[in-house]
Residue, then its C-alpha position, 0 to 999 in steps of 0.5 A: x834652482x839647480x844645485x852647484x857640482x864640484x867635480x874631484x878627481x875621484x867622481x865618476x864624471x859620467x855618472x854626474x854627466x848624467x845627473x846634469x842631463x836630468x837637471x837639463x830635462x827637468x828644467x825643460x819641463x819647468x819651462x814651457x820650451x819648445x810648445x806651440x812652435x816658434x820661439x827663440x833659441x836661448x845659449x848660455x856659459x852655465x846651467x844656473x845662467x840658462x835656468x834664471x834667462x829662461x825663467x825671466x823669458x817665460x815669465x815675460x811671454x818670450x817663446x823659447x824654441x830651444x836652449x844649449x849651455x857652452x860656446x855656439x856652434x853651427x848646429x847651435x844656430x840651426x836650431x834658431x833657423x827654424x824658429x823666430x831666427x834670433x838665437x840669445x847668448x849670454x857669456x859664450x863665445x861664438x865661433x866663426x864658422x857660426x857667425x857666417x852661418x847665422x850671417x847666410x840664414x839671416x839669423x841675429x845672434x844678440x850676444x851679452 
């Protein structure tokens, strides 16, 4: 699994902004996201949440179209427009703004 960063006051947060990034792709390529079209689109509070929903959706033959960690945005939910329209959150809020984009495009939004 992804390691736990502890962020001082002293750190350089771009440098671990990156270093997250790369943990992101490696998990991306871990799992088979985005392959063979379709999919659902996975949003989650942190890097450990989405890495452990992924693996159990991969194990289970879920196709995951696309993935995001924090609070669902509109642009989030553009990404489940393309796929099976179901976009999975676990522990994030959504926004307004999101909810009625995803109510116009007939997106299920199944919050946990």
């Amino acid at each position: 699994g992804t390691s736990i960063q502890v962020i001082r006051p002293s750190d350089d947060v771009e440098l671990l902004k990156k270093y997250v990034m790369k943990q992101m792709e490696n998990l991306e390529s871990r799992i088979s996201v985005g392959k063979g079209g379709g999919g659902v689109h996975v949003q989650a509070s942190t890097l450990g949440s989405l890495e452990a929903l992924l693996e159990f959706l991969n194990e289970n033959g879920v196709a995951v179209a696309s993935f995001g960690i924090g609070q669902i945005n509109v642009k989030d939910v553009k990404r489940a427009d393309g796929g099976q329209k179901l976009l999975l959150a676990f522990d994030v809020k959504v926004t307004r703004q999101a909810m009625h984009y995803a109510d116009s495009k007939g997106i299920e939004i199944i919050q946990s």
